[in-house]
The first five atom37 places (N, CA, C, CB, O) and aatype in JSON, in Angstrom:
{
  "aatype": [20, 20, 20, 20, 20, 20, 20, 20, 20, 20, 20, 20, 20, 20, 20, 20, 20, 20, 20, 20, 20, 20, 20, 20, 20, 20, 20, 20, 20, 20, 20, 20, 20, 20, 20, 20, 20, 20, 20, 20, 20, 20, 20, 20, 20, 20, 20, 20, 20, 20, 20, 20, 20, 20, 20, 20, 20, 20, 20, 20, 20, 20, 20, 20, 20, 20, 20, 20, 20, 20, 20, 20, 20, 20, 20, 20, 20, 20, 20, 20, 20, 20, 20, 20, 20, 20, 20, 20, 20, 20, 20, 20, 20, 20, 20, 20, 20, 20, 20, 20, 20, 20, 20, 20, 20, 20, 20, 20],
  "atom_mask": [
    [1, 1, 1, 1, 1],
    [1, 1, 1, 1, 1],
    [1, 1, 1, 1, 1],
    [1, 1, 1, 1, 1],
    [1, 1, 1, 1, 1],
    [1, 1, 1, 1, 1],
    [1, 1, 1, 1, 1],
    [1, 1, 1, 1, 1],
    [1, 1, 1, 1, 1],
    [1, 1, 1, 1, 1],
    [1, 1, 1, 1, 1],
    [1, 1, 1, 1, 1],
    [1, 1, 1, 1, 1],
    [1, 1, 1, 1, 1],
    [1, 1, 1, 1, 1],
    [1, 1, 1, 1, 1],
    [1, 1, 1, 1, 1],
    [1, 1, 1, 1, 1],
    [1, 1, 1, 1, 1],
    [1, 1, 1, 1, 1],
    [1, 1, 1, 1, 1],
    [1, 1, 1, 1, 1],
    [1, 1, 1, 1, 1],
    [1, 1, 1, 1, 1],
    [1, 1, 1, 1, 1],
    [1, 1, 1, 1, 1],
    [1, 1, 1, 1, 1],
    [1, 1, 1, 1, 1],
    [1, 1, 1, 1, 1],
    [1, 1, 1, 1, 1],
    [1, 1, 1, 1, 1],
    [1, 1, 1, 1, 1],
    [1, 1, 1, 1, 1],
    [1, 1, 1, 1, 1],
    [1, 1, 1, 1, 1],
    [1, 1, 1, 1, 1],
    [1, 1, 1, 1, 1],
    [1, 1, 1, 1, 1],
    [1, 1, 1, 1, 1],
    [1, 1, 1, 1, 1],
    [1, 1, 1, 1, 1],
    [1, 1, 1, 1, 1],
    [1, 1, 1, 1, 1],
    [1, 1, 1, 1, 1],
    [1, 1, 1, 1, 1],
    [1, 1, 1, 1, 1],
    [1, 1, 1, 1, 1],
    [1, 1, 1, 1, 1],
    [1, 1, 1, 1, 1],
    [1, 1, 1, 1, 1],
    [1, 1, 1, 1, 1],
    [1, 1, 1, 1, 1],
    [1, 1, 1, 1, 1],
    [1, 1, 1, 1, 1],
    [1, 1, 1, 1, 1],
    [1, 1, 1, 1, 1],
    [1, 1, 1, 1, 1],
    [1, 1, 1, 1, 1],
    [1, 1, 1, 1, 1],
    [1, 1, 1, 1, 1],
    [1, 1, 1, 1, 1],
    [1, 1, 1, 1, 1],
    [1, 1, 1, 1, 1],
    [1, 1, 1, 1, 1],
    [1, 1, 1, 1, 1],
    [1, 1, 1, 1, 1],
    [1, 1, 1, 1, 1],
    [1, 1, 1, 1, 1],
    [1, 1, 1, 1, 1],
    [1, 1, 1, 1, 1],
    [1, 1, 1, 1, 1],
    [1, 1, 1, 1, 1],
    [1, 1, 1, 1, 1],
    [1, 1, 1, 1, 1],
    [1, 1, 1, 1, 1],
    [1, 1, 1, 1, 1],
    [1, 1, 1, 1, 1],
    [1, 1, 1, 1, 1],
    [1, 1, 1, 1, 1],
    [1, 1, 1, 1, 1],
    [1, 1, 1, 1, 1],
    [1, 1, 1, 1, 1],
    [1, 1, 1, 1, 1],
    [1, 1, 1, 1, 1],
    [1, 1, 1, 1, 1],
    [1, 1, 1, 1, 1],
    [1, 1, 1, 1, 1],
    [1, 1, 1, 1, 1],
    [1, 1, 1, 1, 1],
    [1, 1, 1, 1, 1],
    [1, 1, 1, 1, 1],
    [1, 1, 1, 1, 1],
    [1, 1, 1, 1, 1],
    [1, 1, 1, 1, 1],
    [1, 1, 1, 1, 1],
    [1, 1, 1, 1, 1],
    [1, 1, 1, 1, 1],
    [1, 1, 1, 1, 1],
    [1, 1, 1, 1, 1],
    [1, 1, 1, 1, 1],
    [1, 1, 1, 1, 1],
    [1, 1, 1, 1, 1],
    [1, 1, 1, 1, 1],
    [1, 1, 1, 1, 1],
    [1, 1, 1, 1, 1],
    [1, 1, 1, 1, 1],
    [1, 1, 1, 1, 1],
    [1, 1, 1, 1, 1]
  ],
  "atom_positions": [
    [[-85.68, -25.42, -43.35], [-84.79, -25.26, -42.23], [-83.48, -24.59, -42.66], [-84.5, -26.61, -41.59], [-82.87, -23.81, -41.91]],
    [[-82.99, -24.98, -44.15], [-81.57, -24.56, -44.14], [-81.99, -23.06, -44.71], [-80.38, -25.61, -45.18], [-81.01, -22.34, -44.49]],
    [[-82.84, -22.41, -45.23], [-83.0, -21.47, -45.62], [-83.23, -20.14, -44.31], [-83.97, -21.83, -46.56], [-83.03, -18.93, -44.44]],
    [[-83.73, -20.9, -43.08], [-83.78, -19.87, -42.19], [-82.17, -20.21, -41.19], [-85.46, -19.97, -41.28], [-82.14, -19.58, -40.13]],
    [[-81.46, -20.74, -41.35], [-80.19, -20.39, -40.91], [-79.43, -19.86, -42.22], [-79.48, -21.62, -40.19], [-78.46, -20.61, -42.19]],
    [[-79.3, -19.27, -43.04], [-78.85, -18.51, -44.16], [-79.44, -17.06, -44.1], [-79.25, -19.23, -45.48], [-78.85, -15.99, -44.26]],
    [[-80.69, -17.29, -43.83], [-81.74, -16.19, -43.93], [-80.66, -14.43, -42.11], [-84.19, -17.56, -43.21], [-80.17, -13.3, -42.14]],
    [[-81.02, -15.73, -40.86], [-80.51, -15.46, -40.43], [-78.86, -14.22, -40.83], [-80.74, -16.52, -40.08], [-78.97, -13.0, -40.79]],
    [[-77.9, -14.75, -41.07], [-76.94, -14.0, -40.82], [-76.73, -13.05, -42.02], [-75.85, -14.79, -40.48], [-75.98, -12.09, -42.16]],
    [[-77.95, -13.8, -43.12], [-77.68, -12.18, -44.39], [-78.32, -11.28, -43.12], [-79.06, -12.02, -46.55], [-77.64, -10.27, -42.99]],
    [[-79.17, -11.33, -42.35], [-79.75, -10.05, -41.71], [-79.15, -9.37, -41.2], [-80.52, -10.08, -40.93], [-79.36, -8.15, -41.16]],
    [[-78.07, -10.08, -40.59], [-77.43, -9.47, -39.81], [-76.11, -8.63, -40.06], [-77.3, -10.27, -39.08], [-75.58, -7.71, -39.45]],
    [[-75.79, -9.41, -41.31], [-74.87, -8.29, -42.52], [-75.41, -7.33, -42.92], [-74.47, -8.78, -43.87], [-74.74, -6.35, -43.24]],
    [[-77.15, -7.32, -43.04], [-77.16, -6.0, -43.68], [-77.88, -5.36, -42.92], [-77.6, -5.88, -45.0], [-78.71, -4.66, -43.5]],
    [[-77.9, -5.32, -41.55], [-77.96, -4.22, -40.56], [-76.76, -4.23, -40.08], [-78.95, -4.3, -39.49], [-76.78, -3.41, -39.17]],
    [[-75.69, -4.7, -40.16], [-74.29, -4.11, -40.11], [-73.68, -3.03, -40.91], [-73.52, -5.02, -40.31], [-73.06, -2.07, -40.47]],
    [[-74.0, -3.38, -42.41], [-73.55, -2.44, -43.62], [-74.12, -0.64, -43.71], [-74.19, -3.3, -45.03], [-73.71, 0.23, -44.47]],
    [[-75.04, -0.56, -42.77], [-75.48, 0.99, -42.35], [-74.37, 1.7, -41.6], [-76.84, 1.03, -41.32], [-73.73, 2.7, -41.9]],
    [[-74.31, 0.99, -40.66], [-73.19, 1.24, -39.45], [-71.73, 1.32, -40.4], [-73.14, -0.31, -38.08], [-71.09, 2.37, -40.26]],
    [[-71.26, 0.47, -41.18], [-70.15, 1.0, -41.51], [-70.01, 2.5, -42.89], [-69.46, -0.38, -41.88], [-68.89, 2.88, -43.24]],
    [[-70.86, 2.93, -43.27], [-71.12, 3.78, -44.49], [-70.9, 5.37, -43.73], [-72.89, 3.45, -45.25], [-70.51, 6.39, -44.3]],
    [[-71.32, 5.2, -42.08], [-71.24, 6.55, -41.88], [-69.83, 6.48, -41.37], [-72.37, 7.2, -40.94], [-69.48, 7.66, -41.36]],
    [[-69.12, 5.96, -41.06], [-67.32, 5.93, -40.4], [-66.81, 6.55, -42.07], [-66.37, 3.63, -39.78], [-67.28, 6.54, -43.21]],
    [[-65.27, 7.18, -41.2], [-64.7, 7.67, -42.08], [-63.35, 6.8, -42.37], [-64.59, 9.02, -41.75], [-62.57, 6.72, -41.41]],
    [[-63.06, 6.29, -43.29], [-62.6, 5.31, -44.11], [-60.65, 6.05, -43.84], [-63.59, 5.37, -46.03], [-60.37, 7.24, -43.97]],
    [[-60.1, 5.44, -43.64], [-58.31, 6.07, -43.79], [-58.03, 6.17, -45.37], [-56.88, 4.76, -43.02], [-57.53, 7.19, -45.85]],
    [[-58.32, 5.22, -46.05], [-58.26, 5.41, -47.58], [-58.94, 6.05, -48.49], [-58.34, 4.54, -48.06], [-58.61, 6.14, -49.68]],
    [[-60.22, 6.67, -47.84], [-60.72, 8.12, -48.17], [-60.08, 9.03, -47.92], [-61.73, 8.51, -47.69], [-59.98, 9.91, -48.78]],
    [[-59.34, 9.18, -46.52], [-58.74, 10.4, -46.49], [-57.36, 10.84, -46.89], [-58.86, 10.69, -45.42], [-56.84, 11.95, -46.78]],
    [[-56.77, 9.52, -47.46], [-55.32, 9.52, -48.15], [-55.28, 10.48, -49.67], [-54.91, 7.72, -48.54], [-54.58, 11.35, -50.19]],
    [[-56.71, 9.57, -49.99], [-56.72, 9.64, -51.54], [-57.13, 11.61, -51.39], [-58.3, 8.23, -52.48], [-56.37, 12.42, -51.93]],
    [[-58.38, 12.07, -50.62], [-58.22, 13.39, -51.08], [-56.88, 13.98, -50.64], [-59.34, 14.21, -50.61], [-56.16, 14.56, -51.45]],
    [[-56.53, 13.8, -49.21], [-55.33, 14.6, -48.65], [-53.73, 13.91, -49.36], [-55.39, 14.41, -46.71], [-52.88, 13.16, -48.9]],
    [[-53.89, 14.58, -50.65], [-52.27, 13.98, -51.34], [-50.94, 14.54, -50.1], [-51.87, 15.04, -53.41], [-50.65, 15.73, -49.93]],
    [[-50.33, 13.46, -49.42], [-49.19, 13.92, -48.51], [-47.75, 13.77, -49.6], [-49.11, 12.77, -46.92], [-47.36, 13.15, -50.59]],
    [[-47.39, 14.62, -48.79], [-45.91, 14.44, -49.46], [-44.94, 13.01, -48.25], [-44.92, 16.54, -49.36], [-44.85, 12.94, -47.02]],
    [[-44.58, 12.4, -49.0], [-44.58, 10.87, -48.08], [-42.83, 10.52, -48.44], [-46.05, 9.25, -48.92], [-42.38, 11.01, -49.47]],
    [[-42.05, 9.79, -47.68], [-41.01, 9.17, -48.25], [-41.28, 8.49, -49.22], [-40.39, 8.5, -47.54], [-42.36, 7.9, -49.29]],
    [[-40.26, 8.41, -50.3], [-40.2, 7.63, -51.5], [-39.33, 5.97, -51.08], [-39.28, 8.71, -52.75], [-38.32, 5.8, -50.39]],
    [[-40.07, 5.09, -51.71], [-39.51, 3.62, -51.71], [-37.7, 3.66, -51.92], [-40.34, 2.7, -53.15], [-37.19, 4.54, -52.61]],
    [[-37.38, 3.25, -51.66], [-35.6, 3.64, -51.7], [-34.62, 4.89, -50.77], [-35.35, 4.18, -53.29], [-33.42, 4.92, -50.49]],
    [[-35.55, 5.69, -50.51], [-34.79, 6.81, -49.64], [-33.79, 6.07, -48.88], [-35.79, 7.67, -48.56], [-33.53, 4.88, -49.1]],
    [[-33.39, 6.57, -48.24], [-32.12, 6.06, -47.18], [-33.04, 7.13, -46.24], [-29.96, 6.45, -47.6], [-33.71, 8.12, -46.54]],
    [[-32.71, 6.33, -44.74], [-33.14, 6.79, -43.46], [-32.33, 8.03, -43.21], [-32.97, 5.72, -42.35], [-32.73, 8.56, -42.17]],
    [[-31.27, 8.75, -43.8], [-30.79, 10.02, -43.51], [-31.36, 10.86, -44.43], [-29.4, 10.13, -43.5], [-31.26, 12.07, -44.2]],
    [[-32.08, 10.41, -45.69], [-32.63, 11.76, -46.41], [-34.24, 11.7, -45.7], [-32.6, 11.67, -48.49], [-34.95, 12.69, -45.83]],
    [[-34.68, 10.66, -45.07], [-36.22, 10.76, -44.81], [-35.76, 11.43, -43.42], [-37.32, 9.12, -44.79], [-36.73, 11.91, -42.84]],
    [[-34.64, 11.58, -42.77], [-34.66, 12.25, -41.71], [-34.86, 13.92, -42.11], [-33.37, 11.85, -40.96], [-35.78, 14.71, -41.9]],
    [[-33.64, 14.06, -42.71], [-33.53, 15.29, -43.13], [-34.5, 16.46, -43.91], [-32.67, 15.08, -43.71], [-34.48, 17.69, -43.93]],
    [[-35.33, 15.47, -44.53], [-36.32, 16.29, -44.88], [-37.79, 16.12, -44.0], [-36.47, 16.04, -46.35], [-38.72, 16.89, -44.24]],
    [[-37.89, 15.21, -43.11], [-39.34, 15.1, -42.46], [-38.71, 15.12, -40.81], [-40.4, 13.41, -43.0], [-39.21, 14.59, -39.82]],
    [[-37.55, 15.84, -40.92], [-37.06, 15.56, -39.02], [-37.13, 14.48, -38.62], [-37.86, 16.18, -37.83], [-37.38, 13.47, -39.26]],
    [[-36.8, 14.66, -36.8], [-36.41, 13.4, -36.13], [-38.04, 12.54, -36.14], [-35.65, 13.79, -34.35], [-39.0, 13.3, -36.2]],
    [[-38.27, 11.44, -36.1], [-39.45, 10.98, -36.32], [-39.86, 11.05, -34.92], [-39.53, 9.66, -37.05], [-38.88, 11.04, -34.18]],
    [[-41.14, 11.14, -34.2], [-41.63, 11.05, -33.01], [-41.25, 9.46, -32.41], [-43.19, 11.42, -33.13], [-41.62, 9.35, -31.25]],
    [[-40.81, 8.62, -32.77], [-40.22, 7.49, -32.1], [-39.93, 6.75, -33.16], [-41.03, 6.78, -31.08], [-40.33, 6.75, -34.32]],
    [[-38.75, 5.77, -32.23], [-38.21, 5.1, -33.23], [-38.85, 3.46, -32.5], [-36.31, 5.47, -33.43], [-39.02, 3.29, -31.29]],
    [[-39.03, 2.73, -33.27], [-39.68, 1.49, -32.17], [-38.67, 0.74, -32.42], [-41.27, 0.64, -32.43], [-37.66, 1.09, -33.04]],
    [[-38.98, -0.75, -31.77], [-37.85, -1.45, -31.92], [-37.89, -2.38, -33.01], [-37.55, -2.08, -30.8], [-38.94, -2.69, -33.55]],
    [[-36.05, -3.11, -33.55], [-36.56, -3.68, -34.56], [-37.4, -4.93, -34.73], [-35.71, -3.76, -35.13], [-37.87, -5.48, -33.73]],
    [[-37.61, -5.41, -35.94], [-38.11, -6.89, -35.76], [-37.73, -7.45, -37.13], [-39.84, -7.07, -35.4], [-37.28, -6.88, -38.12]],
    [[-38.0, -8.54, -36.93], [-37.01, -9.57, -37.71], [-35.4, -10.15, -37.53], [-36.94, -9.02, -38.86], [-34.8, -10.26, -36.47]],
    [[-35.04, -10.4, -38.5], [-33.44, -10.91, -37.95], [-33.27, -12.2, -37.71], [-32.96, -10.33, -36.61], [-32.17, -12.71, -37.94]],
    [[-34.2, -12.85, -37.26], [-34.07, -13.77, -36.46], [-33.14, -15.51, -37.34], [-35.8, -13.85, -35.89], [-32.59, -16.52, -36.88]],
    [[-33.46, -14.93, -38.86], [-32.82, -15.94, -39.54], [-32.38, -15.27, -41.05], [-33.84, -17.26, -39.63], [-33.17, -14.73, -41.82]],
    [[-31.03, -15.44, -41.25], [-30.79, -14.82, -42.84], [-31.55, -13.99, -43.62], [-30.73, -15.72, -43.71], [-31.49, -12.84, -44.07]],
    [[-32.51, -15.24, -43.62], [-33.35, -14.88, -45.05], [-34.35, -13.45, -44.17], [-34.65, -16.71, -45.84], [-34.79, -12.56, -44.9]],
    [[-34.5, -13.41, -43.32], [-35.32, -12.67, -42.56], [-34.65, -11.38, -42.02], [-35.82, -13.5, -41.52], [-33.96, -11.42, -41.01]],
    [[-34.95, -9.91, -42.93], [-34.05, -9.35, -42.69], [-34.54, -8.17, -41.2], [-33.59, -8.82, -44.14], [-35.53, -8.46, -40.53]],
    [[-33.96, -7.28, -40.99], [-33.95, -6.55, -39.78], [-34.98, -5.43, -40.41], [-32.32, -6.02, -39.19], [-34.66, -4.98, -41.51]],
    [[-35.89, -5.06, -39.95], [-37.03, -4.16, -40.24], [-37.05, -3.23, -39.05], [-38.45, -4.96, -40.43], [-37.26, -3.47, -37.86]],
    [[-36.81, -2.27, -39.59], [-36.71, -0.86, -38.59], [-38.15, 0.41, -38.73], [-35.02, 0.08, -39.2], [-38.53, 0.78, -39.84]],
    [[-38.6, 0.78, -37.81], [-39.72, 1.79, -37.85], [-39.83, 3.02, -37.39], [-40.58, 1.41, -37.39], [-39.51, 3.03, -36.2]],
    [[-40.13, 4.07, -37.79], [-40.21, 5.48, -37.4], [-41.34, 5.55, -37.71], [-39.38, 6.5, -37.93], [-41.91, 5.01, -38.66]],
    [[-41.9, 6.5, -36.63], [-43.1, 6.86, -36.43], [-43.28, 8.46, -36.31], [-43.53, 6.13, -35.29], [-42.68, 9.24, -35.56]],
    [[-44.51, 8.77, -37.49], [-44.03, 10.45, -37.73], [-45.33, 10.82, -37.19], [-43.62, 11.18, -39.54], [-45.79, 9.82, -36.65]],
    [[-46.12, 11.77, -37.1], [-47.52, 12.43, -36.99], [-48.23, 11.54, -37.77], [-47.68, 13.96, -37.5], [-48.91, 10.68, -37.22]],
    [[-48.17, 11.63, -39.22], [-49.35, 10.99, -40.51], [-48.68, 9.68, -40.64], [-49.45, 11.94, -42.31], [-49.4, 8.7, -40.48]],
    [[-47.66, 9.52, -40.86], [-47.45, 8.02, -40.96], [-46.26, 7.18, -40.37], [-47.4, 7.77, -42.27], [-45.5, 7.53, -39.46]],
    [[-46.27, 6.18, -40.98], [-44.83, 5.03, -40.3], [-44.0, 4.86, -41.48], [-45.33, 3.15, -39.69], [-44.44, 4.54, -42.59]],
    [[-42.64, 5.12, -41.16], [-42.11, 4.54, -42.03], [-41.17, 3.21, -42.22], [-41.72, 5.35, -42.32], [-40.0, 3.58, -42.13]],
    [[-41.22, 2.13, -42.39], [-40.89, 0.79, -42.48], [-39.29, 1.02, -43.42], [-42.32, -0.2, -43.33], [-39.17, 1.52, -44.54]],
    [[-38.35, 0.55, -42.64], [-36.91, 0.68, -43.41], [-36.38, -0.83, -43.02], [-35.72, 2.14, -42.75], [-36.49, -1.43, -41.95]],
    [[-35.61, -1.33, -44.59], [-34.81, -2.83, -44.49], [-33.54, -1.77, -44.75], [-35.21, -4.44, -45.9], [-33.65, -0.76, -45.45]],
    [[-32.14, -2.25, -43.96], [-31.09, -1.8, -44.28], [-31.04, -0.45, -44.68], [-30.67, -2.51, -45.05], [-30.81, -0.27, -45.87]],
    [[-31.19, 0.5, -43.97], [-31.45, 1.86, -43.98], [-32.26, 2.47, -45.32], [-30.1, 2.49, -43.8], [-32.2, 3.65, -45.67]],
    [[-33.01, 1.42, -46.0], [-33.78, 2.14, -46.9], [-35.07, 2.05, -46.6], [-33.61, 1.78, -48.15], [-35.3, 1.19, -45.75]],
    [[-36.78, 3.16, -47.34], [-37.07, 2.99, -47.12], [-37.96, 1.53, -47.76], [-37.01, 3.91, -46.82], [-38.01, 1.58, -48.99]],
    [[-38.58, 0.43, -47.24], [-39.6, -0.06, -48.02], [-40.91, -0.4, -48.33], [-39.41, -0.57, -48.13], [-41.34, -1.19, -49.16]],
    [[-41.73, 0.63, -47.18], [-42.72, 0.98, -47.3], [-42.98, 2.37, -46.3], [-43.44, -0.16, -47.16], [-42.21, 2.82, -45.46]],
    [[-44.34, 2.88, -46.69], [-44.71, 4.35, -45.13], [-46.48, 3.84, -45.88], [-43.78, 7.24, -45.47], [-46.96, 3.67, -47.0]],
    [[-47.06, 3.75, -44.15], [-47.99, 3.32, -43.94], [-48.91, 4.37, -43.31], [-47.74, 2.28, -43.35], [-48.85, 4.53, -42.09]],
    [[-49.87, 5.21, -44.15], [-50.71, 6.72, -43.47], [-51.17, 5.66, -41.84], [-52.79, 7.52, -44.89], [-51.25, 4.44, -41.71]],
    [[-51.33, 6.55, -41.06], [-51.43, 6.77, -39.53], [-52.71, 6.86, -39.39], [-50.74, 7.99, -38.91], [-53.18, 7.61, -40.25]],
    [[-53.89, 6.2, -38.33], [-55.33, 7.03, -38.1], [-54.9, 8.15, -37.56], [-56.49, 6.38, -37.12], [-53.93, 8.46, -36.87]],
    [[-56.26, 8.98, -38.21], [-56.38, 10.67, -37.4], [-57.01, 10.9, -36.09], [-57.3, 11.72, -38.26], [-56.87, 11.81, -35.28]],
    [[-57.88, 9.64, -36.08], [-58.55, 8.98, -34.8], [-59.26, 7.64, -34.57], [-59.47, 9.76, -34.45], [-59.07, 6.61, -35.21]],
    [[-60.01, 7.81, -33.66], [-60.62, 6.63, -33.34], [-61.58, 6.12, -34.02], [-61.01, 6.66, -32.32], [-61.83, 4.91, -34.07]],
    [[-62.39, 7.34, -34.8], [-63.45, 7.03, -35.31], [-62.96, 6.71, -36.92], [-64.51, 8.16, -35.01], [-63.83, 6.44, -37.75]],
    [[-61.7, 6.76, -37.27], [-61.6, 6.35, -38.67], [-60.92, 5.22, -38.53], [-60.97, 7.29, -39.63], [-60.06, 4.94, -37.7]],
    [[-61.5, 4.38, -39.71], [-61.37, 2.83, -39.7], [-59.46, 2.66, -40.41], [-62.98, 1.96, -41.02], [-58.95, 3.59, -41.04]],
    [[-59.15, 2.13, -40.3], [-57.46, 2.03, -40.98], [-56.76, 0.88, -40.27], [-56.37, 3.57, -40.64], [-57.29, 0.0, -39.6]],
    [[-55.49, 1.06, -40.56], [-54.42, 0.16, -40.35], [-54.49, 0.25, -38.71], [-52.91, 0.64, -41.14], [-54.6, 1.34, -38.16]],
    [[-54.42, -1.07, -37.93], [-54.32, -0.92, -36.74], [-52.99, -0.76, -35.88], [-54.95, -1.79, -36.43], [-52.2, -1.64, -36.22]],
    [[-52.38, 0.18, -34.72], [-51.27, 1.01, -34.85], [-50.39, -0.44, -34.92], [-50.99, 2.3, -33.52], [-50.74, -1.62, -34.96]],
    [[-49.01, 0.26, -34.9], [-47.84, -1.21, -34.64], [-47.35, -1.44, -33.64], [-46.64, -1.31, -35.3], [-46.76, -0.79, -32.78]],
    [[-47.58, -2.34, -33.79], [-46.9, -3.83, -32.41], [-45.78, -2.78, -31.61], [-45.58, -5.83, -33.45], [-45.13, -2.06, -32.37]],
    [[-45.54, -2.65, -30.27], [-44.62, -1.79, -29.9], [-43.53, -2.98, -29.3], [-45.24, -0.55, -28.83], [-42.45, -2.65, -28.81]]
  ]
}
């Protein structure tokens, strides 16, 4: 008995694992397409200045307690860029579409 409820859901993992092999992966397409990206530390006036006004700016989040600081986002074509106190501290590549698997967009 316990072997055919085990049996069960390996099956069903591995008629799942076909379906994901043909999608195109976001971290496949980072690694061939090398972008030129903000660097960790920039300040939000040199990531302006060299990548323009970003296509939106969203709103912030955090703040809400000291230790929790104010997190600001710009949103470019290929990616996001995540700024604490006008620096940057992370940029997150963007999907190219629907059909590639990646980061899901951000909270607006």
């Amino acid at each position: 008995m316990n072997r055919r409820l085990f049996a069960v859901p390996m099956f069903a993992l591995l008629c799942c694992a076909g379906v994901a092999s043909a999608e195109t992966l976001l971290i496949e397409r980072v690694q061939e397409e090398p972008a030129a990206l903000p660097a960790r530390g920039q300040t939000a006036a040199a990531v302006e200045a060299r990548f323009g006004a970003p296509q939106q700016r969203l709103e912030p989040r955090g703040g809400q307690k000291r230790q929790w600081p104010v997190i600001n986002r710009w949103v470019y074509p290929a990616f996001t860029v995540y700024f604490e106190k006008s620096r940057v501290i992370d940029v997150v590549a963007n999907q190219a579409g629907p059909e590639e698997i990646g980061p899901k967009p951000p909270i607006r």
